[in-house]
C-alpha positions, 0 to 999 in steps of 0.5 A: 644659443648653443645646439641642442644634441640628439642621438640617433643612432647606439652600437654595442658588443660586450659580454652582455651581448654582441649588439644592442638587442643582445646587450638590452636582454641582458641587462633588463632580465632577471634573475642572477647574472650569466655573463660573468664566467671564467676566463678563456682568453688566457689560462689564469695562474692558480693565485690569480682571479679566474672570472671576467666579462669577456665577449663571448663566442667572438670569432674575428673572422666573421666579421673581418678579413685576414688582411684587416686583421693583420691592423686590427688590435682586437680593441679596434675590432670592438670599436668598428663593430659597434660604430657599424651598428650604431651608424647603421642604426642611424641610418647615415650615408657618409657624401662628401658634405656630410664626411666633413662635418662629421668627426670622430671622438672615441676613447680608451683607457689602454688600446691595443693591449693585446697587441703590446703583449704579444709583441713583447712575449715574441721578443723577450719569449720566443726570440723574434729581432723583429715585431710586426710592421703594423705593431706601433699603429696596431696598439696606438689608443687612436687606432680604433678611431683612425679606423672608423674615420677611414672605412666611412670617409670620415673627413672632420676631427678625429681623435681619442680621449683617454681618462682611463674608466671616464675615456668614453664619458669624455669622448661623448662630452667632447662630441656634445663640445664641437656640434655645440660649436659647429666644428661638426653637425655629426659625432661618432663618439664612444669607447672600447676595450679589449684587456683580457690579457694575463698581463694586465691582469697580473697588473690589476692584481697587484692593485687588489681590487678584482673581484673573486666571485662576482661584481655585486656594487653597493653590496654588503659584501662586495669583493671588488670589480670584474673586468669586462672588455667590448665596444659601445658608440653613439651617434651624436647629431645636432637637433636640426640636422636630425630633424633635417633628414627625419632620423629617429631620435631616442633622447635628446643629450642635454648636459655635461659635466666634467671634474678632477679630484686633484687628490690621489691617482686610485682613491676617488674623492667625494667631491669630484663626483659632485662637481661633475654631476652638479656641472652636469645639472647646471648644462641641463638647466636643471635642479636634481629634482628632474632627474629620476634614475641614475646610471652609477659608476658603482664598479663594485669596490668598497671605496668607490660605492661609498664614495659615489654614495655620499656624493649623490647624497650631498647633490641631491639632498632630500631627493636622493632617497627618490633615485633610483641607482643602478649599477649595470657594470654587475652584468657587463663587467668594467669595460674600463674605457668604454664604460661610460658609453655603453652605461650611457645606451643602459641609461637611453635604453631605461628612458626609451622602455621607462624601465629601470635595469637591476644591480645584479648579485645584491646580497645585503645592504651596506650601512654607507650605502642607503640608496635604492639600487634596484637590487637584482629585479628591473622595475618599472619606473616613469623615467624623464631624464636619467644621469650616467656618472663614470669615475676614472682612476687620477680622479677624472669624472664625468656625469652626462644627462639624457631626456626623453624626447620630445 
């Protein structure tokens, strides 16, 4: 019989706040949202959208050293801050037993952005023959989990997964594979992102799904998403092991799903999203009656909210209308890559106050999407097992499932 997985331990920094307490008022107050503000981290052309969910007040020199920062894209910054909450959360103490039975899982949709730019505005730019030494091990997307391996001595697998919006979701999926497997009794899975650059920004308006005013997902009259930019892990341990040492435990991971569309590499199909999240189902050992609340992928774009609706609808049948469907990414932006693990500690943070956070900016309904969205107000809600859904660009899908424990 395969291990049951436990979380032990959540760490996050995003525009909705720099830690989980933060990021827990954000998304559970009411009222409108006020962390989707104007860019500052670089100055937008007069054509381009003005507004992102950046970390705000963030200032790298609080928390690391020069010498640090000389390897550190501001990605890895966001991956080792929320790895540090979330182990210290958990209370970890890497000895040498431990260091190898633990592995690293941690993902990205594109890595050291801001790096690349700057690299490449030094040599196209300014002149510079030479970049820095550290620039190819700065922008790998593996950096961020190399560095988490390093600083806690981390000895078991390490690596990245990156599925552009499903990277974390996959990392967290990966994790649950190896301690099923006992490749490790110990996983530090999650994501960050840090691609609030006037590069990539220029490259997200060519796809024209950036919002001009605000991320309103299943809305009438949403306009399209808001990049967002943080970091989110998850300690991940096998039930015995958390047990074994006494750790707290805010619910229990009981299934995965992962699906590809095989379809079109921007335009996401219906039925991947019901593989997924029936996949997901099926690891559980559950019908979708068992499920209350789902954390939506709903990144605010016309085609993805109603794709993500019909899905839930054909998963769920007559159930669908008792879901409660909400879209968090209305507060913290679309973190892209780490995504799927900062909605997974919305979903933990739902079950753990069996309360359901609003999607925020809800203006009207839409006709193709006729769910309950909890729109702009949190409510209470009795919350047993929640689904988180992230659907990536080249249609990569992931649903996980958590239930409260015990």
């Amino acid at each position: 019989m395969a291990a049951r997985i436990v979380v032990t331990g959540l760490g996050c920094i995003s525009g909705a706040g720099k830690n989980v307490g933060e990021f827990n008022h954000s998304i559970f107050s009411d009222g409108p949202s006020k962390t989707i503000l104007p860019i500052s981290l670089f100055t937008p052309d007069k054509h381009m959208t003005q507004i992102a969910a950046e970390v705000k007040n963030y200032a790298p020199g609080d928390f690391f050293s020069v010498a640090e920062l000389k390897q550190y894209d501001r990605f890895s910054q966001f991956a080792l801050l929320s790895a540090d909450e979330a182990i210290k959360d958990a209370g970890l103490a890497f000895d040498e037993n431990l260091s190898k039975r633990t592995c690293v899982v941690h993902g990205t949709s594109i890595g050291g952005q801001e790096t690349i730019e700057n690299a490449y505005r030094q040599f196209y730019q300014e002149g510079q023959k030479r970049p820095h030494p550290y620039t190819v091990p700065k922008l790998l997307p593996s950096a961020a989990g190399s560095f988490i391996s390093m600083k806690y001595g981390i000895k078991g697998p390490a690596f990245a997964t990156a599925s552009a919006c499903a990277s974390s979701g996959h990392a967290i999926a990966m994790a649950v594979l190896m301690l099923r497997s006992n490749m490790a009794e110990v996983a530090i899975a999650g994501g960050a992102e840090a691609c609030i650059t006037k590069g990539n920004f220029q490259a997200w308006e060519g796809l024209r799904v950036l919002s001009p005013d605000s991320c309103r997902p299943f809305s009438a009259k949403r306009s399209g998403l808001v990049i967002g930019e943080g970091g989110a892990t998850l300690v991940l341990e096998t039930l015995d092991h958390a047990l074994a040492r006494k750790a707290t435990i805010y619910a229990e991971l009981t299934g995965i799903g992962m699906s590809s569309d095989a379809h079109n590499i921007v335009q996401p199909l219906s039925e991947g999203a019901e593989m997924a999240m029936q996949a997901a189902l099926t690891d559980a050992g559950i019908k979708g009656e068992d499920i209350q609340y789902i954390n939506a992928h709903g990144s605010g774009t016309v085609q993805n909210d109603r794709v993500e609706t019909r899905a839930i609808h054909n998963v769920f049948g007559g159930h669908a209308g008792s879901l409660k469907v909400s879209s968090t990414k209305s507060v913290h932006g679309h973190v892209l890559g780490a995504g799927g693990a900062l909605e997974s500690i919305a979903a933990i943070l739902a079950l753990q106050q069996q309360r359901i956070p609003a999607t925020k900016n809800y203006l009207a309904p839409d006709s193709e999407c006729d769910l309950d969205y909890v729109a702009n107000v949190s409510c209470q809600a009795e919350i047993d097992q929640v689904m988180s859904n992230s659907f990536a660009f080249g249609g990569l899908n992931t649903s996980l499932i958590f239930k409260r424990f015990p």
